[in-house]
DSSP file (Angstrom, degrees, kcal/mol; ACC not computed):
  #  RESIDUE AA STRUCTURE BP1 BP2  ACC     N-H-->O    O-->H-N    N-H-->O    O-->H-N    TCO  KAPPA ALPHA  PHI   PSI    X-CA   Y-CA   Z-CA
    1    1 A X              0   0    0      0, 0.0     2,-0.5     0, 0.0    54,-0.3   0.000 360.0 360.0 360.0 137.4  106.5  111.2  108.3
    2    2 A X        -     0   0    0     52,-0.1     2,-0.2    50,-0.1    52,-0.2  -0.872 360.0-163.2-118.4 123.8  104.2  108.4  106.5
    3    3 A X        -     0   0    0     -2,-0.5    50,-3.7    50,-0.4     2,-0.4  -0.539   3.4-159.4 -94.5 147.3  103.3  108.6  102.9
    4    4 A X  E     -A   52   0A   0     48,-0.3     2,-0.4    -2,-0.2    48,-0.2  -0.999  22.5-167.4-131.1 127.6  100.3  106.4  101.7
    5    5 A X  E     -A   51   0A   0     46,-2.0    46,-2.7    -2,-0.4     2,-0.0  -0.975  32.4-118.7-133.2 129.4  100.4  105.9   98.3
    6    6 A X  E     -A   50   0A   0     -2,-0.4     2,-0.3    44,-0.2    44,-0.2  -0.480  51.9-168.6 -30.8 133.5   98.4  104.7   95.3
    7    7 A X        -     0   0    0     42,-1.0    42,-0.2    -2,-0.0    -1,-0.0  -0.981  37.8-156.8-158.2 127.3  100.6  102.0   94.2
    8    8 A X        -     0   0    0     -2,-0.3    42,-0.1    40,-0.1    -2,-0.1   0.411  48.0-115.0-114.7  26.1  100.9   99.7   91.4
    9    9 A X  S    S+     0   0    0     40,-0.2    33,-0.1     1,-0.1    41,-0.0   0.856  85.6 111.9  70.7  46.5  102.7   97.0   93.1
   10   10 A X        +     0   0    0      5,-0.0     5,-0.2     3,-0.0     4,-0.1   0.710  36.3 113.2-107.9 -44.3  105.8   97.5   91.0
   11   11 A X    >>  -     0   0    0      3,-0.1     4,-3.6     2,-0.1     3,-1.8   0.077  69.7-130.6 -28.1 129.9  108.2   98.8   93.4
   12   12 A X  H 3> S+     0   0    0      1,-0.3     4,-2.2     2,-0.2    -1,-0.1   0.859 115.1  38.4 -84.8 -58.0  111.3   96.5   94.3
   13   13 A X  H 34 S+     0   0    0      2,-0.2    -1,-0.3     1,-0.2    45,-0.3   0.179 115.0  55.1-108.4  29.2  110.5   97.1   98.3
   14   14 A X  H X> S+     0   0    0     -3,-1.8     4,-3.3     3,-0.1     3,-0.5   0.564 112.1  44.5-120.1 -78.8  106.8   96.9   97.4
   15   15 A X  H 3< S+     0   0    0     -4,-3.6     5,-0.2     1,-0.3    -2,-0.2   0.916 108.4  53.3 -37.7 -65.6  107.6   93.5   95.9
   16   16 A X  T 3< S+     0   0    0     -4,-2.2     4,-0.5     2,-0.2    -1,-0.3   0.719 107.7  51.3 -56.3 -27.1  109.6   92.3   98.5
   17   17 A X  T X> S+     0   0    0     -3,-0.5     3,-4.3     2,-0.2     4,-0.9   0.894 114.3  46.8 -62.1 -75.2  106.7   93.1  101.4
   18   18 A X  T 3< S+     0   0    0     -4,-3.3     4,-0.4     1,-0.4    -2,-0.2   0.643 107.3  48.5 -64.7  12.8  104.4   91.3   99.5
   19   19 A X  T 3> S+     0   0    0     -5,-0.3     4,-0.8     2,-0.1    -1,-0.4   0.426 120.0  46.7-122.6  -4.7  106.7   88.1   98.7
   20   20 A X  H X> S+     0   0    0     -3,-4.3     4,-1.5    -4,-0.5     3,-0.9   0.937 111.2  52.5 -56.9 -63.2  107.3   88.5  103.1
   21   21 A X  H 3X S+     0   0    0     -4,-0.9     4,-1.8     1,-0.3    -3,-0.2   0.696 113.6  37.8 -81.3 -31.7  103.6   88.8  103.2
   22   22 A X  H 3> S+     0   0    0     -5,-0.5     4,-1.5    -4,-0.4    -1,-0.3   0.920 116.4  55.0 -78.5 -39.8  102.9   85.5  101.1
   23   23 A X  H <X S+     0   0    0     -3,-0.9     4,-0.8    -4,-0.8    -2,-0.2   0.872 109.3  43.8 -23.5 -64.6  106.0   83.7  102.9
   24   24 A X  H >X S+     0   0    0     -4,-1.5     3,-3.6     1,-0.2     4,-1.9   0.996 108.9  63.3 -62.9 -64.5  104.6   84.4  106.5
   25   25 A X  H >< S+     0   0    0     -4,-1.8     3,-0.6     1,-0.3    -2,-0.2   0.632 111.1  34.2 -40.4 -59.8  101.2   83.3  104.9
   26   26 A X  H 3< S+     0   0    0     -4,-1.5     3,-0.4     1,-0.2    -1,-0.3   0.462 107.9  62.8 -27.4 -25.2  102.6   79.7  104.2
   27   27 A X  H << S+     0   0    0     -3,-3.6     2,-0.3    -4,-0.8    -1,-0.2   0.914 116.6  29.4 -73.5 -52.0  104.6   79.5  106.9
   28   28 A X  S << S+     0   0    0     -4,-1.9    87,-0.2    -3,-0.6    -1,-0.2  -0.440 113.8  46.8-126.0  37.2  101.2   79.8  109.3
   29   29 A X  S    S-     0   0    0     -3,-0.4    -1,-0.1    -2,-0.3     5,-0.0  -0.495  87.6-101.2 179.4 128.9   98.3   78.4  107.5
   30   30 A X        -     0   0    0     -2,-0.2     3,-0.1     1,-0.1    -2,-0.1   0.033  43.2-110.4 -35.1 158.4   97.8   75.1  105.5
   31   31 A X  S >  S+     0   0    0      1,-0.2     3,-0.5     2,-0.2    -1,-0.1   0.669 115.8  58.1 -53.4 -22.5   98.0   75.7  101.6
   32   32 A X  T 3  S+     0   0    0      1,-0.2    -1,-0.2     3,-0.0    -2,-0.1   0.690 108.7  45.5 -86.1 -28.0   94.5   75.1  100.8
   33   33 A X  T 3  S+     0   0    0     -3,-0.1     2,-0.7     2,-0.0    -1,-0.2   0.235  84.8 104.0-112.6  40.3   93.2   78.1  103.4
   34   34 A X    <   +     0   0    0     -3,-0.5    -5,-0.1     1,-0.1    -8,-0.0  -0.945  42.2 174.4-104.3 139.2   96.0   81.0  102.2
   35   35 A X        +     0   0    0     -2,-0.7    -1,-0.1    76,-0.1     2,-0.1  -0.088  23.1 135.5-113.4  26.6   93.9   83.3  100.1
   36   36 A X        -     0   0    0    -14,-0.1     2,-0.4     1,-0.1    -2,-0.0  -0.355  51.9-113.8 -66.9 138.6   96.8   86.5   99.1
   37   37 A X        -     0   0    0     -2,-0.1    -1,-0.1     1,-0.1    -2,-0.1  -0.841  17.5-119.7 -87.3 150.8   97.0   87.7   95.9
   38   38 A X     >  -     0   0    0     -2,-0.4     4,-1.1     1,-0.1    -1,-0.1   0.111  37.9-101.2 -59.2 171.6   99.7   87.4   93.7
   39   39 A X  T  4 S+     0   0    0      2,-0.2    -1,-0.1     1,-0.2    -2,-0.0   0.722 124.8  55.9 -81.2 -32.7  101.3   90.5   92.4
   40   40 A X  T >4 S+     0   0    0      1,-0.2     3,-0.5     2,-0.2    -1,-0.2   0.797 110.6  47.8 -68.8 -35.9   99.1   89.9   88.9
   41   41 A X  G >4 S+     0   0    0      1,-0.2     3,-1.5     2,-0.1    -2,-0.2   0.942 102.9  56.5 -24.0 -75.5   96.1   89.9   91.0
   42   42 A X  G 3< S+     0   0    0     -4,-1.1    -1,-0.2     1,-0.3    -2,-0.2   0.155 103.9  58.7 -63.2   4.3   97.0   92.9   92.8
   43   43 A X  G <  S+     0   0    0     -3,-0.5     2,-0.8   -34,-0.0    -1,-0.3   0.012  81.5 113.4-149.1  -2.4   97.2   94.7   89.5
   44   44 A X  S X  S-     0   0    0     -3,-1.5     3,-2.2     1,-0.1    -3,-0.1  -0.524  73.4-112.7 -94.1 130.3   93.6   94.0   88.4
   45   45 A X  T 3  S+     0   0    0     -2,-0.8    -1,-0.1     1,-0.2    -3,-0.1   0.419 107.8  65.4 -65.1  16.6   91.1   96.6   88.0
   46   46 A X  T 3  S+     0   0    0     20,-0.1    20,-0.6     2,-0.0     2,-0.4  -0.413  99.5  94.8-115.6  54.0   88.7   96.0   90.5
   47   47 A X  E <   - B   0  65A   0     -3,-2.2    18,-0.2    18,-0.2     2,-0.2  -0.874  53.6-169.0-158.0 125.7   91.5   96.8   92.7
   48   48 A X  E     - B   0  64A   0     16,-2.0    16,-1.5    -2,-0.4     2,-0.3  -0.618  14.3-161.8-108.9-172.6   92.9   99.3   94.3
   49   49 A X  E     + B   0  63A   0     14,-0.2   -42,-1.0    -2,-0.2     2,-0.3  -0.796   8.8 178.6-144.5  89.2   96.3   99.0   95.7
   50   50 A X  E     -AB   6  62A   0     12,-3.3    12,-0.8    -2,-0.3     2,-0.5  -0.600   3.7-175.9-126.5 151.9   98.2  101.4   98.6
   51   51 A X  E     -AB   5  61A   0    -46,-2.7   -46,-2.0    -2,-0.3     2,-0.4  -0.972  16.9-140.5-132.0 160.0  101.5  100.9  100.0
   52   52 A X  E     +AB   4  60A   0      8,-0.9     7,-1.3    -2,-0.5     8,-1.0  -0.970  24.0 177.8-112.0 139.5  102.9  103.3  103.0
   53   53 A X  E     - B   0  58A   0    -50,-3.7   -50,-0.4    -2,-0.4     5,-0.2  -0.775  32.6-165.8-111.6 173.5  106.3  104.6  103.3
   54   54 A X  S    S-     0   0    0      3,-1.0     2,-0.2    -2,-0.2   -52,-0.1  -0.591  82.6 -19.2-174.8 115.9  108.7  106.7  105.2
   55   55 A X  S    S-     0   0    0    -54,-0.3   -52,-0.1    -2,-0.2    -1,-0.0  -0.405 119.0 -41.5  90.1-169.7  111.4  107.2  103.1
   56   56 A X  S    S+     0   0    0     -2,-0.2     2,-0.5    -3,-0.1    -1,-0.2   0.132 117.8  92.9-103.8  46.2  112.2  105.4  100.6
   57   57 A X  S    S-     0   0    0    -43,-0.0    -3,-1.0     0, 0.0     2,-0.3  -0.986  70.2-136.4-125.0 116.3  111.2  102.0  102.8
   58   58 A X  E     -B   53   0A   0     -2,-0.5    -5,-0.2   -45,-0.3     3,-0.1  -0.758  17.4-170.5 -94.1 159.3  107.8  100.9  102.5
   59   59 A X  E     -     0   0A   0     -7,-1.3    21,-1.0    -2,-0.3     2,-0.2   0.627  62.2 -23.4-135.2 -63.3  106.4  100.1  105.9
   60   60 A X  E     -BC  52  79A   0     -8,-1.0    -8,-0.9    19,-0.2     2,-0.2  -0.684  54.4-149.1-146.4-150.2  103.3   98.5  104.8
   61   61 A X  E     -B   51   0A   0     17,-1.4    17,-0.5   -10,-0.2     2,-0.4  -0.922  10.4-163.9-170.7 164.5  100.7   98.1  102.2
   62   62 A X  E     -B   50   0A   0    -12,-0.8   -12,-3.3    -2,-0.2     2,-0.3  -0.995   8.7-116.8-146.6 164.5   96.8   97.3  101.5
   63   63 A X  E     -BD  49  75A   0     12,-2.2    12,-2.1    -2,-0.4     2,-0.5  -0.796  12.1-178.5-116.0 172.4   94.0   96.4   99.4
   64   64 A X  E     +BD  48  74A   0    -16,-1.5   -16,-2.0    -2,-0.3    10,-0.2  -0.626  10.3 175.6-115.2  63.6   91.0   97.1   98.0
   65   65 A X  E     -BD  47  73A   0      8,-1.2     8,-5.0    -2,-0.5     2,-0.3  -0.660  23.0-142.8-102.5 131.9   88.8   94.7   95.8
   66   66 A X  E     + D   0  72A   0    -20,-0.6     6,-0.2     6,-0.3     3,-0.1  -0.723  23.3 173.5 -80.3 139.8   85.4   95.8   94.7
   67   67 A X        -     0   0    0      4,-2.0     2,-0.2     1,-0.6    -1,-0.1   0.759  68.1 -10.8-107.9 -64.2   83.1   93.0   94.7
   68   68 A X  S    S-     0   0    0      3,-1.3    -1,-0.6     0, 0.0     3,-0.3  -0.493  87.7 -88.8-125.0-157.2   79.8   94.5   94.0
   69   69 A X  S    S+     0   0    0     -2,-0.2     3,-0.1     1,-0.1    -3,-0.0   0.434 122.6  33.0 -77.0 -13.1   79.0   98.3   93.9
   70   70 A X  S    S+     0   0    0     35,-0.1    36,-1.0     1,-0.1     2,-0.2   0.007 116.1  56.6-141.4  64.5   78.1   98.8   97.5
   71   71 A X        -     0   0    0     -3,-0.3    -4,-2.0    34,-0.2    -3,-1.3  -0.882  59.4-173.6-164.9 121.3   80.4   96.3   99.1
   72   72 A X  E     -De  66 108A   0     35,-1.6    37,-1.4    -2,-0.2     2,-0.6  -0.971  15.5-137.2-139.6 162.1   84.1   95.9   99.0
   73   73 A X  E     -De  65 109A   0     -8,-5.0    -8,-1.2    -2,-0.3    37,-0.2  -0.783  14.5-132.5-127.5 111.2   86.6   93.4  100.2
   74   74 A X  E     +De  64 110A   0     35,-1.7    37,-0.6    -2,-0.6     2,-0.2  -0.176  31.6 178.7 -68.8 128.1   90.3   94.1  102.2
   75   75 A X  E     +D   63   0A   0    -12,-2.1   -12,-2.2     1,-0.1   -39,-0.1  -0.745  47.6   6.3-131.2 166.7   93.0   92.2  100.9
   76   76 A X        +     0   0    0     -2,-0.2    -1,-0.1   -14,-0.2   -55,-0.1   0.571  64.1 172.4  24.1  50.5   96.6   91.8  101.5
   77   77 A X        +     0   0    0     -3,-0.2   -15,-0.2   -15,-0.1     2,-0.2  -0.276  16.3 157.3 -73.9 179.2   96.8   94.0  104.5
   78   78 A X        -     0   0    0    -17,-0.5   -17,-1.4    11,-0.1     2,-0.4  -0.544  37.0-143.6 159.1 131.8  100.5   93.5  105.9
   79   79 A X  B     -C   60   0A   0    -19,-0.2     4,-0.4    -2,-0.2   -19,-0.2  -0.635  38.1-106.2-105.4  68.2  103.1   95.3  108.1
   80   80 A X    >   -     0   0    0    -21,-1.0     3,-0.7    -2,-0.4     4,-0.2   0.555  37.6-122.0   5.7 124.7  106.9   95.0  107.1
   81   81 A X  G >  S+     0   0    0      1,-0.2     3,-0.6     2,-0.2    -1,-0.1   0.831 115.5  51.6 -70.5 -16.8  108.1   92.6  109.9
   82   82 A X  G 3  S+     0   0    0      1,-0.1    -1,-0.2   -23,-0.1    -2,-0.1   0.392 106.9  53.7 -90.5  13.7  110.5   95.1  110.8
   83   83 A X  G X  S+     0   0    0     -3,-0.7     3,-0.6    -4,-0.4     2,-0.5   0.238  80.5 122.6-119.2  12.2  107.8   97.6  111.0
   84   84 A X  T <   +     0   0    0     -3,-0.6    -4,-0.0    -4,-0.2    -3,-0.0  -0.692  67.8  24.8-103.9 142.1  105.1   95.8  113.5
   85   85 A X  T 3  S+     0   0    0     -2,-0.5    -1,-0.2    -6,-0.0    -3,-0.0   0.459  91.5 100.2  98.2  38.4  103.9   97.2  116.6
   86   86 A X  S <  S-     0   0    0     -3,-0.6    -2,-0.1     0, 0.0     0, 0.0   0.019 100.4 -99.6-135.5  41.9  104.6  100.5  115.5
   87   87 A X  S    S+     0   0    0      1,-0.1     4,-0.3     3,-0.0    -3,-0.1   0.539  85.6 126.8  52.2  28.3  100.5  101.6  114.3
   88   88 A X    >>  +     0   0    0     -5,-0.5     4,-2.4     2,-0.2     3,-2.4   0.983  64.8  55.0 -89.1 -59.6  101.3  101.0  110.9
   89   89 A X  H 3> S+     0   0    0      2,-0.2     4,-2.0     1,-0.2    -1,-0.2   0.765 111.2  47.3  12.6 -79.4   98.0   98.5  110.8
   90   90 A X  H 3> S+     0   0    0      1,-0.3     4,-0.5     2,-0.2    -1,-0.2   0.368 101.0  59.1 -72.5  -9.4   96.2  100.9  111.8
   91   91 A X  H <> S+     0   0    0     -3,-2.4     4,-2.2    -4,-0.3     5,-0.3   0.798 113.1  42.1 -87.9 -56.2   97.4  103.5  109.6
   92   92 A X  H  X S+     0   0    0     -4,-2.4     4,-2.3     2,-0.2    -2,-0.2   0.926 106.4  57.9 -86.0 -41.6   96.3  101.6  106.8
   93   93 A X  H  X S+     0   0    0     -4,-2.0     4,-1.2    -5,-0.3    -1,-0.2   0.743 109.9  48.3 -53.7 -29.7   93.1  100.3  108.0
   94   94 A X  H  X S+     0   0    0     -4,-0.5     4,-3.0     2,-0.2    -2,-0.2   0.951 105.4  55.3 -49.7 -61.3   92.1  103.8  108.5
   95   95 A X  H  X S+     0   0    0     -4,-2.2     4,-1.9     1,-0.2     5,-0.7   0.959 109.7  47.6 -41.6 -55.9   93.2  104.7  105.3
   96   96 A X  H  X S+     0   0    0     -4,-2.3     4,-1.8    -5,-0.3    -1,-0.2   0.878 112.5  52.2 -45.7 -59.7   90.8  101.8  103.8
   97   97 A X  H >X S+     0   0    0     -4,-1.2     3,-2.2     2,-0.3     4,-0.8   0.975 107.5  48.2 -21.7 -97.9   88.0  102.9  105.8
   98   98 A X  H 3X S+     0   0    0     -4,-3.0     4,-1.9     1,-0.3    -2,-0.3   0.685 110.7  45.3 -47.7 -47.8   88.1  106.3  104.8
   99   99 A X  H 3X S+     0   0    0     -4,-1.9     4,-1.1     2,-0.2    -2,-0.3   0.724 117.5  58.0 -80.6 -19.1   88.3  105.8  100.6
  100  100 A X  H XX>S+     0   0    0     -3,-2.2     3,-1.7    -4,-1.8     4,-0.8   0.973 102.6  49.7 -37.0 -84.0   85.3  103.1  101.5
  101  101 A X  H ><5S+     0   0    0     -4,-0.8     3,-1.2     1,-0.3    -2,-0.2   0.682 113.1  43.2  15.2 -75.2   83.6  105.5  102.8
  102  102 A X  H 3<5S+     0   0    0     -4,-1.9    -1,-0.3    -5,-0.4    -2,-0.2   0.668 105.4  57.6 -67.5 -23.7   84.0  107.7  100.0
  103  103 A X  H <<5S-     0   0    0     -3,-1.7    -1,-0.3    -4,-1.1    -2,-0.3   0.382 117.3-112.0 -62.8 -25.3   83.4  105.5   97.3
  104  104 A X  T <<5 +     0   0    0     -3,-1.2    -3,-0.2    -4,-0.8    -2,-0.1   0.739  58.9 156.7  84.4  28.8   80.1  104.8   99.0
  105  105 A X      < -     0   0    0     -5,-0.7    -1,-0.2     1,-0.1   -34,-0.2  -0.368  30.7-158.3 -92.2 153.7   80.5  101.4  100.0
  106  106 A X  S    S+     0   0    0    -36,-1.0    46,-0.8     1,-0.3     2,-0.2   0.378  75.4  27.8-125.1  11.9   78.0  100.3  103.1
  107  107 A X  E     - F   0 151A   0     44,-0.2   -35,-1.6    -7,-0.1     2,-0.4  -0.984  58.7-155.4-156.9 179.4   80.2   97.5  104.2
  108  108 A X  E     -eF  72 150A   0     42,-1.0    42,-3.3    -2,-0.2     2,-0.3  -0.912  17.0-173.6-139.0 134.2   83.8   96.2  104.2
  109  109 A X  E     +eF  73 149A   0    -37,-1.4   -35,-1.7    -2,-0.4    40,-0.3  -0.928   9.0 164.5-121.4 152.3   84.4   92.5  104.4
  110  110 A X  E     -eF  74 148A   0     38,-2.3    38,-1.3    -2,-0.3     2,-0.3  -0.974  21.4-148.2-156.0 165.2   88.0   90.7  104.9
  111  111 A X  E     + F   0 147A   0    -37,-0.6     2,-0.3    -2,-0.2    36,-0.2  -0.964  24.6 160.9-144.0 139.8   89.1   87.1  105.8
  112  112 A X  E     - F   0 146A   0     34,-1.0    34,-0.9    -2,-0.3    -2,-0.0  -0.801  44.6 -56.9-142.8-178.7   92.3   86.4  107.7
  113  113 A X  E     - F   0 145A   0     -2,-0.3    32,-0.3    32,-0.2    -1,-0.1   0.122  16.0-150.6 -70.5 168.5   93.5   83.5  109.7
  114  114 A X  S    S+     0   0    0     30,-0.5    31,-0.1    32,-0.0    -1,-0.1   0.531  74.3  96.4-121.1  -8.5   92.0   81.7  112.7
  115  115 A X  S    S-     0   0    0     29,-0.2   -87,-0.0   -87,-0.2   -86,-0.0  -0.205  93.4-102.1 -66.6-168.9   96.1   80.5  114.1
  116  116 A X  S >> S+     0   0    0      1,-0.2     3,-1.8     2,-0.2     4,-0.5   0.743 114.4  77.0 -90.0 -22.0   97.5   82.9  116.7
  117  117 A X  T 34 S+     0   0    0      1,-0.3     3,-0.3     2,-0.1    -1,-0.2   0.954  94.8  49.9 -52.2 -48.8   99.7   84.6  114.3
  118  118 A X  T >> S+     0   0    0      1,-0.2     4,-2.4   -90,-0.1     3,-1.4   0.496  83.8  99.9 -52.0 -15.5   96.7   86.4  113.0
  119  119 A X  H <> S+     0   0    0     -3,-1.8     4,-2.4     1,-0.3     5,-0.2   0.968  85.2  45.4 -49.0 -73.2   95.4   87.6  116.7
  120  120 A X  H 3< S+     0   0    0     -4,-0.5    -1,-0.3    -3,-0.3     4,-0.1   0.767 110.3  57.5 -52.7 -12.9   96.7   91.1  116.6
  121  121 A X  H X>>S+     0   0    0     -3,-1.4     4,-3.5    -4,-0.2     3,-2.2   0.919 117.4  40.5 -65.7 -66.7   95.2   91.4  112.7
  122  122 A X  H 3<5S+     0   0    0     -4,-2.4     4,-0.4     1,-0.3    -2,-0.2   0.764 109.0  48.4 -85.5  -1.5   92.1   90.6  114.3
  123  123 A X  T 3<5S+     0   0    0     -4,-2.4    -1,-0.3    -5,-0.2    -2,-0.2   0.269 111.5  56.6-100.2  25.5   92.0   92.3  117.4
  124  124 A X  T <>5S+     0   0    0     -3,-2.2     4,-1.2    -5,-0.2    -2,-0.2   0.610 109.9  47.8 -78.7 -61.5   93.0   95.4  115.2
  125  125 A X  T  <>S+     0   0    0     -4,-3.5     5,-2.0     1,-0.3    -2,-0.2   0.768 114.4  43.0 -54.4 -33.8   89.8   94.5  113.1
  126  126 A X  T >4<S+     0   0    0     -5,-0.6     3,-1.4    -4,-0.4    -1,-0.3   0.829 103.9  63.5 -80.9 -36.2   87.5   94.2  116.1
  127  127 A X  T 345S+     0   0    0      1,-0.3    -2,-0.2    -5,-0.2    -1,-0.1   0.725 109.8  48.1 -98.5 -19.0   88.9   97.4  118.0
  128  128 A X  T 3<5S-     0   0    0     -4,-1.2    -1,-0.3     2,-0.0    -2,-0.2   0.203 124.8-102.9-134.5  56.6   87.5   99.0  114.8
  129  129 A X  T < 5S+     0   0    0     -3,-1.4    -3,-0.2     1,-0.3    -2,-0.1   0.223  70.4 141.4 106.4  24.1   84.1   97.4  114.7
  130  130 A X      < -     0   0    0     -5,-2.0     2,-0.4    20,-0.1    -1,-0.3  -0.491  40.0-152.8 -83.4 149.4   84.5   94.5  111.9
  131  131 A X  E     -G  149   0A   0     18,-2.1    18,-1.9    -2,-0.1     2,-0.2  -0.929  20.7 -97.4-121.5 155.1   82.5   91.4  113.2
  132  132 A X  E     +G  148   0A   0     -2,-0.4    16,-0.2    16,-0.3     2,-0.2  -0.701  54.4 162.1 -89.6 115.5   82.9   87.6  112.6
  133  133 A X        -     0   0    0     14,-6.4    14,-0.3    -2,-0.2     2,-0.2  -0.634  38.1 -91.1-119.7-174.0   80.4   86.7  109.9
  134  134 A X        -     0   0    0     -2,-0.2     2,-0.2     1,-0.1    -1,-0.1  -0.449  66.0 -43.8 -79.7-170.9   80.4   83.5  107.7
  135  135 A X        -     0   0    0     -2,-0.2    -1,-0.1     1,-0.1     6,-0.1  -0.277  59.1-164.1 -33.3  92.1   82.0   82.8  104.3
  136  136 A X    >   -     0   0    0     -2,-0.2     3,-1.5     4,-0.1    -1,-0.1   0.038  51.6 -16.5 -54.1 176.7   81.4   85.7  101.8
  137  137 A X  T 3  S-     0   0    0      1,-0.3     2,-0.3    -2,-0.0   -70,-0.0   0.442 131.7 -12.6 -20.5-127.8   81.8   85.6   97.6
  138  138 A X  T 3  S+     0   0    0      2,-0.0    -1,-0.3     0, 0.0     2,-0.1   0.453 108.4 112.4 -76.0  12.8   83.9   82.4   96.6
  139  139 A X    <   -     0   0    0     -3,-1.5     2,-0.0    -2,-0.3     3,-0.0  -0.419  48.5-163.9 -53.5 132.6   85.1   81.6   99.9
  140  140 A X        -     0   0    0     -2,-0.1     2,-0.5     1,-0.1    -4,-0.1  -0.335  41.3 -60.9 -94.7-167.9   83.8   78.2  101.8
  141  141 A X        +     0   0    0     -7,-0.1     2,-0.2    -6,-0.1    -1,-0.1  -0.828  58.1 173.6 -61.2 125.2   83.9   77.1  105.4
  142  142 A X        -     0   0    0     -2,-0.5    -2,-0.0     3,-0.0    -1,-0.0  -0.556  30.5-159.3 -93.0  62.7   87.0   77.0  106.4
  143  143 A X  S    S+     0   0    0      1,-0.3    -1,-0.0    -2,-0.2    -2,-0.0   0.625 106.2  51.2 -41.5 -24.7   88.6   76.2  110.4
  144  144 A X  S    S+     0   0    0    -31,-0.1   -30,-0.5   -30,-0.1     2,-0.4  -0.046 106.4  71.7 -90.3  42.9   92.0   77.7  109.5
  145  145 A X  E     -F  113   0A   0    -32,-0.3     2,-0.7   -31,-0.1   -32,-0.2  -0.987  58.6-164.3-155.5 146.2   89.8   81.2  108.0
  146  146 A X  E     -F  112   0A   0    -34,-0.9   -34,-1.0    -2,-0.4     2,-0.7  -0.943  18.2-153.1-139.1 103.9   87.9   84.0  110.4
  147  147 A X  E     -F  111   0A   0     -2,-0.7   -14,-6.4   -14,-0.3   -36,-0.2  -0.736  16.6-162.5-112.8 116.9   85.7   85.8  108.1
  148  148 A X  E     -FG 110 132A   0    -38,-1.3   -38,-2.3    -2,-0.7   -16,-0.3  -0.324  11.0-167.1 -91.0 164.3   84.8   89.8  109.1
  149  149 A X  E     -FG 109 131A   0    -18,-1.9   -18,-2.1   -40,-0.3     2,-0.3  -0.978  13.6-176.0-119.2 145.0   82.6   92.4  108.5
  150  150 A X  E     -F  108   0A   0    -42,-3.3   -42,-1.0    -2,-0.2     2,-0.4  -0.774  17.2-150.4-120.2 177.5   82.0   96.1  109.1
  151  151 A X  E     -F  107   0A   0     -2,-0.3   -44,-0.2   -44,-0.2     2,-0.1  -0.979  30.8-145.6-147.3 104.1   78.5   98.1  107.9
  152  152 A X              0   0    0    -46,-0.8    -2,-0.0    -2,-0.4   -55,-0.0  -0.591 360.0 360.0 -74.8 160.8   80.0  101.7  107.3
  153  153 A X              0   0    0     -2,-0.1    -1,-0.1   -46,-0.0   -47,-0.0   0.427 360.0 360.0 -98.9 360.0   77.9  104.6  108.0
């Protein structure tokens, strides 16, 4: 069974996803276009923070950055590399959705990478209706960067 948890990005196998998730991110995308937060980041208060488990292995994790009051922006989404293909993605992207949703937000924006490692991120993000817009809040153009949106109802 998978628990989704409020998180404050202290956790030792919390930590270790997100120092995979910044790894991969260097590994696959010049320096100038990776755009993760750090763990001090992740920790700010116009942020919320969720990690999934099952067991005492977390599986994955996201975020939540409020931008303005009816717009908010998905960060650090990421699926333990020994946990992908297995709907955990989707699991969390739901999650996000729904506390959007509830919060009152009328869109969701995110920007993730234009290589091919990023293809299943974004045809997870298409398959639940986010669209390729440009360059949102400090973001520029960028060739190595695909920046989405959804308009909740």
């Amino acid at each position: 069974m998978l628990d989704i948890r409020l998180d404050d990005v202290m956790e030792p196998q919390v930590v270790a996803l997100l120092e995979e998730h910044i790894a991969d991110m260097y590994a696959t995308s010049p320096p100038e276009s990776v755009h993760t937060l750090d763990l001090a980041a992740l920790r700010q208060p116009d942020i919320s923070f969720w990690s999934v488990w099952q067991g005492d292995e977390a599986l994955g994790c996201v975020a939540l950055k409020e931008h303005e009051r009816h717009w908010a922006e998905i960060k650090s989404m990421r699926t333990s590399n020994a946990s992908r293909g297995q709907g955990i993605g989707k699991v969390l992207l739901e999650h996000v959705i729904a506390v959007a949703k509830q919060r009152g937000y009328q869109m969701l924006r995110l920007e993730t990478g234009a290589e091919p490692f990023f293809e299943p991120a974004r045809s997870l993000y298409s398959g639940y209706g986010f669209r390729v817009r440009g360059p949102f809040a400090d973001y520029s153009n960028d060739p190595n960067s695909i920046f989405m949106e959804r308009v909740l109802d």
